[in-house]
C-alpha positions as CSV (number, residue, x, y, z in Angstrom):
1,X,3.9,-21.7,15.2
2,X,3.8,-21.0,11.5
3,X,7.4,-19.1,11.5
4,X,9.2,-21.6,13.5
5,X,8.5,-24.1,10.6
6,X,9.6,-21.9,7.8
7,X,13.1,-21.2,9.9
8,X,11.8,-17.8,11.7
9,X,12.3,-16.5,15.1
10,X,9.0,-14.9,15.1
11,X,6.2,-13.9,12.9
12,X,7.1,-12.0,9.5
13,X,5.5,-9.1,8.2
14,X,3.3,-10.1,5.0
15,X,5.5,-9.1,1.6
16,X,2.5,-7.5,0.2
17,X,2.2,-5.7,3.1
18,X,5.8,-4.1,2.9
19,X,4.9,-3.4,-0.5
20,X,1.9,-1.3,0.3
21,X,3.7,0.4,2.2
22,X,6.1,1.8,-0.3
23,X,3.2,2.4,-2.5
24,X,1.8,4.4,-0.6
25,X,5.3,6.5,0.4
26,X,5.8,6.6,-3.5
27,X,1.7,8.3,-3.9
28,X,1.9,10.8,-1.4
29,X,5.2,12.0,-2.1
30,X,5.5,11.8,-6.2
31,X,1.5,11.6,-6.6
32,X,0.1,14.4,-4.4
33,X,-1.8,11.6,-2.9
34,X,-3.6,10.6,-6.2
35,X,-3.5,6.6,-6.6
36,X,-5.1,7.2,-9.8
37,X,-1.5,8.3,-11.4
38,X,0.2,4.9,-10.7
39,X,0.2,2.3,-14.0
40,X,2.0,-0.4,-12.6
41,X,4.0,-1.6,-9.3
42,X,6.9,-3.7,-9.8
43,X,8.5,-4.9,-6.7
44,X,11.5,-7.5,-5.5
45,X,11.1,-8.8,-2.1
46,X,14.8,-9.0,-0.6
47,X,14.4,-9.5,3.3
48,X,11.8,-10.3,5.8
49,X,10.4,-7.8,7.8
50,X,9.3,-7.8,11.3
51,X,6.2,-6.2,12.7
52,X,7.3,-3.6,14.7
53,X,9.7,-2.5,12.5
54,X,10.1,1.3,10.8
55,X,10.2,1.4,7.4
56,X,11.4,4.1,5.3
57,X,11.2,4.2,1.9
58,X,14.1,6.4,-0.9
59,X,13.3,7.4,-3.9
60,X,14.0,8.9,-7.2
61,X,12.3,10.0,-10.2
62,X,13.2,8.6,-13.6
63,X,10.9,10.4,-15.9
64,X,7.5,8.7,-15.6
65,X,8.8,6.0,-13.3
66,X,9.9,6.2,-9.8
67,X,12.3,3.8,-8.6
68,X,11.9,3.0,-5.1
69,X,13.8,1.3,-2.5
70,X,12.6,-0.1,1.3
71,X,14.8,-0.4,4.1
72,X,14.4,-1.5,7.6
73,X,15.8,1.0,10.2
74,X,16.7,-0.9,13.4
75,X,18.7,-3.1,10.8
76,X,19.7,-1.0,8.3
77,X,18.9,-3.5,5.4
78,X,17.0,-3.1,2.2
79,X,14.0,-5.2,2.2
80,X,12.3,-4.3,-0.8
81,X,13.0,-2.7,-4.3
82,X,11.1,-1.6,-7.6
83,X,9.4,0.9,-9.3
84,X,6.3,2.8,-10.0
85,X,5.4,3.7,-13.3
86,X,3.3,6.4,-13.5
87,X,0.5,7.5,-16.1
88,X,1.3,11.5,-15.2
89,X,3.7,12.9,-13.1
90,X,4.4,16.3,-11.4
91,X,6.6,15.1,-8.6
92,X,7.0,16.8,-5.0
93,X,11.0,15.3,-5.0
């Protein structure tokens, strides 16, 4: 098993998965659902993340960024953080 040999109990979640998933939190709460708004991602991987695991994403609106911030629930750990610039914003938060 792949996991094992890079020191895992179990299978990880893809990173770039995790990501889209914040992405996506970030467009249908700041973008009204319009992918078209975002510029750029930038993103930090900081944990692993099971599948299985909830996600929930924070975050807040710095002008025409939105700086975002991914935790894992059963664990209570940040997994990933970053921001989203944004081309136009009228934000939901």
């Amino acid at each position: 098993m792949i996991a094992n040999l890079a020191g895992f109990s179990r299978p990880i979640l893809h990173g770039l998965c995790t990501l889209g998933f914040a992405v996506r939190a970030v467009i249908k709460c700041c973008c009204g659902g319009q992918p078209s708004l975002v510029k750029s991602v930038l993103g930090r991987f900081l944990m692993h993340v099971y599948p299985g695991e909830t996600l929930m994403t924070e975050m807040w609106q710095s002008e025409t960024r939105i700086i975002y911030q991914t935790k894992v629930k059963e664990r209570e750990k940040v997994v990933l953080s970053g921001a989203v610039l944004l081309n136009h914003v009228s934000s939901a938060l």
